[in-house]
N, C-alpha and C positions, 0 to 999 in steps of 0.2 A: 544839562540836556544836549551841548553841544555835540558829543560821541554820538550821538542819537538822529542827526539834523537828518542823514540819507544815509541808503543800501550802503554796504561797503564795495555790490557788483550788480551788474545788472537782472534787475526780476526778469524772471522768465515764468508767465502762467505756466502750470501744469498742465489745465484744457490744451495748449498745446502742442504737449506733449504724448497725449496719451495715442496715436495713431502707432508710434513706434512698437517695432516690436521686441527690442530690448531697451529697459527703462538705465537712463544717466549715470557711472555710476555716485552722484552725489544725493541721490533718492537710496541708495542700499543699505542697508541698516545691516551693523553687525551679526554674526550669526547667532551670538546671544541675545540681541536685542529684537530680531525679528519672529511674527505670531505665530511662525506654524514651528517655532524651536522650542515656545515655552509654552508649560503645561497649562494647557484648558480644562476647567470644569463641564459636568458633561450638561445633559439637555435636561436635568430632571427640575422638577418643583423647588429643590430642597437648595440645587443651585440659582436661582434666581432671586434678583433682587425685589423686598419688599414690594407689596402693592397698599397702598393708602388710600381709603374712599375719603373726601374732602367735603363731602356732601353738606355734612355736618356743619363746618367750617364755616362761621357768615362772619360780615363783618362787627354784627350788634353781638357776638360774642364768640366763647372760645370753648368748644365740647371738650370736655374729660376726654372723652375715652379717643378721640380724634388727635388732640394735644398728647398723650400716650405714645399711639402709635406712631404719629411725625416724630415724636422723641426719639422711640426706642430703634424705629430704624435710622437716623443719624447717628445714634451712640454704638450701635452693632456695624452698621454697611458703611452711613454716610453718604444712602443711593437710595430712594424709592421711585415706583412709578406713582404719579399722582389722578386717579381717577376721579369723576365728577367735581373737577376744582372750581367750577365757574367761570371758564372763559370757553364762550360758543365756540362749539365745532367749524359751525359756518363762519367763521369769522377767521378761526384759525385757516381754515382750507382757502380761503381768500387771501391772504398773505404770504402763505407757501405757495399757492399758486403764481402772486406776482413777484414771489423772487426770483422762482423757477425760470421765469418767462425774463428775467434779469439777464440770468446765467446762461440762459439759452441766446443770448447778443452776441455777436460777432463780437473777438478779443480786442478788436480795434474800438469797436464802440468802449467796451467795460473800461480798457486803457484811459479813457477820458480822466477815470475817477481815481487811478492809480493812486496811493498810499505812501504816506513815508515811515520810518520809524519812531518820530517826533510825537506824533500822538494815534498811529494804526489808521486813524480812520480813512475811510475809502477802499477802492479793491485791493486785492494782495496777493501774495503766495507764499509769502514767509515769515516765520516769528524770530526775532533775535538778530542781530548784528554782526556776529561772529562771522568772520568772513574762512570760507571754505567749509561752511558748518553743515553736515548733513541734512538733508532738506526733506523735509517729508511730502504725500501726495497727495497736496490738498490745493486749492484756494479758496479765498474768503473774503468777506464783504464785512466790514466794521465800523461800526456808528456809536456816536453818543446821543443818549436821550435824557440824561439828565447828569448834574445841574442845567436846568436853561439855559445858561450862558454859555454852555461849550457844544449846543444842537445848531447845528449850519444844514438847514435844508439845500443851500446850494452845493455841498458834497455829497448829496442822497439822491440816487438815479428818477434822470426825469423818465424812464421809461423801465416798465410800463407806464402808463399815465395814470395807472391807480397806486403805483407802488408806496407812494410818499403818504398817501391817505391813510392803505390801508395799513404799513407799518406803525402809525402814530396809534390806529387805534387800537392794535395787536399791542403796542408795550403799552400803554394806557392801562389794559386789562391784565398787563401778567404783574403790572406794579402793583396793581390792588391787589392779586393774589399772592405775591409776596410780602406785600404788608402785613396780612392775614396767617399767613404761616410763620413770620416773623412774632409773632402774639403766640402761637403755637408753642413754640420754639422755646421761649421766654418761660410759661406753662410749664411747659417739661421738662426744666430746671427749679420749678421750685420759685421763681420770680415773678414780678408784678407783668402783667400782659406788654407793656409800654417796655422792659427794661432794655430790651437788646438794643430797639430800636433805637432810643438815648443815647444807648453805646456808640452808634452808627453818627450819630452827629446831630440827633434831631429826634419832631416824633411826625408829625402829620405836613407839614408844610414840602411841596414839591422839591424845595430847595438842596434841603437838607438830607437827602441823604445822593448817590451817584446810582448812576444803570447805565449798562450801555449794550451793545449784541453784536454778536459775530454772526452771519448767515455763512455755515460750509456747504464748498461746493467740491466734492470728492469723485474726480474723470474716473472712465475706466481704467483700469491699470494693467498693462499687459504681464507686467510678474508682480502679481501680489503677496508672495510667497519672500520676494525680497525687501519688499516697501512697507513701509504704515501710514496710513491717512493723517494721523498726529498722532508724534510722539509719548510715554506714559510722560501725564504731568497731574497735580492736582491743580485747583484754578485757586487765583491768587484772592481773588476777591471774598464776598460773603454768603452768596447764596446763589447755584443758577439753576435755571430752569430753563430743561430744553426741549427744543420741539424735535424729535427725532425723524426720522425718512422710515414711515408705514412700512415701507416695498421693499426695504434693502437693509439688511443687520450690518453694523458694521461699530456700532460701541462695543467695548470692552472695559470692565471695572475690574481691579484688582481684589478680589475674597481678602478681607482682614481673617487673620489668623493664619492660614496655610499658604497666600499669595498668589494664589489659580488666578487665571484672566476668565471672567463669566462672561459670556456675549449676549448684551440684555437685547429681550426680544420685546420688543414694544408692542402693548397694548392699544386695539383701537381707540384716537382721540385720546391718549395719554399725555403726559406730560413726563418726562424723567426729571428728579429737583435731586440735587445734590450740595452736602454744605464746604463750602472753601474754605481757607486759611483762613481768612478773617473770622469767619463762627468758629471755628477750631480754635484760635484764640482767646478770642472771647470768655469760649466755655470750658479754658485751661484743660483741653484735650477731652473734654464729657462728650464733645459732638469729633466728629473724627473724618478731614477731609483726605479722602481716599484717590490714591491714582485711579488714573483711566488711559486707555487710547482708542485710535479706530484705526480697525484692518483695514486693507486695502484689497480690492472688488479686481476681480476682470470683467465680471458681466454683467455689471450696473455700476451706473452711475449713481453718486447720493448727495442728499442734501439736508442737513439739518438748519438749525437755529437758536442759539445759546444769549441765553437775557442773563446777563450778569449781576445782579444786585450789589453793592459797593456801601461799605461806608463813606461818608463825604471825607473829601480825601486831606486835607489838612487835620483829620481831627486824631492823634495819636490812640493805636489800637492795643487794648493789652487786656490781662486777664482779670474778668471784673471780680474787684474785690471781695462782693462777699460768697463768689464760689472759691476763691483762694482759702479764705477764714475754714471754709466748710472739709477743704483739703487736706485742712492740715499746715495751712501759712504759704506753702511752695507754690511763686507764681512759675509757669511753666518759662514763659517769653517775655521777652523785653520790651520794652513800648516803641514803637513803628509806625508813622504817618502812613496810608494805604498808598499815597502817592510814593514813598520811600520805599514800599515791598514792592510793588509793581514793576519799577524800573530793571527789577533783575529778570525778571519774565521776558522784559522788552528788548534786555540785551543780549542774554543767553538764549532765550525761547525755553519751548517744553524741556525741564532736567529733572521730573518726578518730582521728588519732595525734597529737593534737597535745600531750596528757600527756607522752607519750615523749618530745616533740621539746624537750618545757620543761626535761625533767630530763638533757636530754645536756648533754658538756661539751665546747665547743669550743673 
C-alpha cells in the first residue's frame, strides 16, 4: 500500500474550476472516448433500463415473482430502477439535502477533509494514481460505514450539523435494503435465500459483510462536449445503489448487446441498483456488471450518492461452486480477496472492465 500513501501532484477541486471558460486540457477525453462521439440510444420505452417494484420485497420473505424480476434484469442489463424499496422518501430528501448544503461550503472549508489514496476516504477529486492521468469532472465525498472498525466520524463533515445523523441513518436503511435484495438475488439463481450473503463473508451480523458511499459532486462544465463526469468503468464491488440527482440526467449505462450509452432518466424517489464485479463473480457471469459513466452538464450542476455493498474484504471471492457444476464444471475467474481487486481501481481509477477481463480464466 505504500504506492498508495499520497497524490502523485497536487489535487485541484474541479468546483474550482468550473468559472473558466475553456476547461484544462487534462479534463479532455479523447475523441473517441468522449459522449457526444459515441452512439446514444434514443428516448424511447424500449431503451431504458428496467423498472422493479420492491413493494413486495419484505424482510420476513422473498416474493417469486419480485426475486424474477431483480433476476432477470441483472442477467439482461445488470441496471434497474428500484421503486417502493422501503427507505422513506423523507429521509432520503434529508440526507441529499445535507450533503448538498456540504458541497455548497467554501473549498477552503471542504479542504479540511481532503483525501488520500490510502484508503479515499474524505473529499476528493480524483480516482487512481497514475500521475499525468486524464482527470475527469467530478468531485466526491467518500466514507466507510462498515465494518465498524474502519467508520471514523471524525473524517465525516461537522457541518451541516445534521449531516453525520442523517448519513448514519440513510445507510442504516439502504443496508437493510440490500440485504433484502441480496435474498433476491440468491432466489434468482436457483439458491438457498442466505447463499450469496455467505459468499460475502457472513449472514446477519454487522461485521460481516463492508459498505461504504461515494456522495458526487459534478460543477458546471463549460465544455461538456469535451469532458465526462466519470469515466466508463464498472464498480468493483458487489451491489450499489444509488441515489441519483432528480433535476439533472447525467448517468449513462452501456446496452449489453449493441453497446449504445442509455442515459437513465430517474424516476421520482427511485433508487438506481446495479450489480458489480463481485455478483458477476459470484454468479460466474449469470449476473452481468455492466459499464457506465456520467456526462458532463454546463447548465447544472449534479449530485448523486452511491452505497457500495462489499464482500468483507479478506474473504477470497470466486465462482460458487454449485452454479459452476450447473455450467458445465468452467469456473469463469480465479479467486481474489475484494481487498486485492480493489487496489487496481485505486491505482489506475475508472479503465471500464478491464479488471474483470484480467481476472477471467480462459
Amino acid at each position: 500500500m505504500d504506492c498508495l500513501a499520497e497524490w502523485p501532484e497536487p489535487v485541484v477541486p474541479v468546483e474550482s474550476l468550473a468559472h473558466l471558460q475553456t476547461i484544462p486540457d487534462r479534463y479532455v477525453k479523447p475523441p473517441e472516448k468522449r459522449a457526444n462521439c459515441i452512439a446514444s440510444a434514443g428516448d424511447g420505452a424500449e431503451d431504458a433500463i428496467p423498472v422493479v417494484d420492491l413493494a413486495a420485497l419484505t424482510e420476513e420473505r422473498v416474493d417469486a415473482a419480485v426475486a424474477e424480476a431483480v433476476s432477470a434484469a441483472c442477467r439482461g442489463w445488470g441496471f434497474f430502477q428500484a421503486v417502493n424499496h422501503g427507505v422513506a422518501p423523507e429521509l432520503v430528501r434529508r440526507f441529499a439535502a445535507a450533503w448538498r448544503g456540504f458541497f455548497r461550503l467554501p473549498v477552503e472549508a471542504k479542504r479540511r477533509y481532503a483525501n488520500s489514496p490510502a484508503t479515499y476516504e474524505g473529499y476528493g477529486s480524483r480516482l487512481g494514481v497514475d500521475r499525468e492521468a486524464a482527470l475527469d469532472w467530478s468531485d466526491y465525498y467518500f466514507l466507510h460505514l462498515l465494518p465498524r472498525r474502519l467508520k471514523d466520524h471524525r473524517k465525516w463533515p461537522q457541518l451541516p450539523p445534521e449531516l453525520r445523523e442523517v448519513t448514519e441513518e440513510y445507510g442504516a436503511e439502504v443496508r437493510r435494503l440490500c440485504r433484502r435484495l441480496m435474498r433476491a438475488l440468491s432466489a434468482g439463481l436457483g439458491l438457498q435465500e442466505g447463499r450469496l450473503a455467505a459468499a460475502f463473508g457472513g449472514g446477519e451480523e454487522e461485521e460481516e459483510e463492508g459498505a461504504c458511499m461515494r456522495i458526487n459532486f459534478y460543477p458546471k462544465c463549460p465544455q461538456p462536449e469535451l469532458a465526462l463526469g466519470l469515466s466508463p468503468h464498472s464498480d468493483p464491488g458487489g451491489l450499489t445503489v444509488l441515489l441519483p440527482d432528480h433535476h439533472a440526467k447525467g448517468l449513462q449505462v452501456r446496452r449489453p448487446g449493441d453497446g449504445a450509452w442509455v442515459t437513465v432518466r430517474p424516476l421520482p424517489d427511485a433508487f438506481v441498483v446495479n450489480v458489480a464485479d463481485q455478483m458477476q463473480i459470484l454468479s460466474n457471469a449469470r449476473y452481468k456488471s455492466v459499464e457506465h459513466r456520467v456526462a458532463a452538464n454546463a447548465d447544472e450542476e449534479r449530485m448523486s450518492a452511491a452505497y457500495f455493498y462489499n464482500p468483507r474484504s479478506g474473504v477470497p471471492v470466486e465462482p460458487l461452486p454449485e452454479l459452476v457444476e450447473a455450467s458445465g464444471g468452467a469456473a469463469l475467474y480465479r479467486p481474489m480477496t475484494f481487498d486485492e481487486y480493489r487496489l487496481f481501481i485505486r491505482q489506475k481509477g475508472p479503465q471500464g472492465k478491464s479488471q474483470l477481463s484480467e481476472l477471467s480464466q480462459d
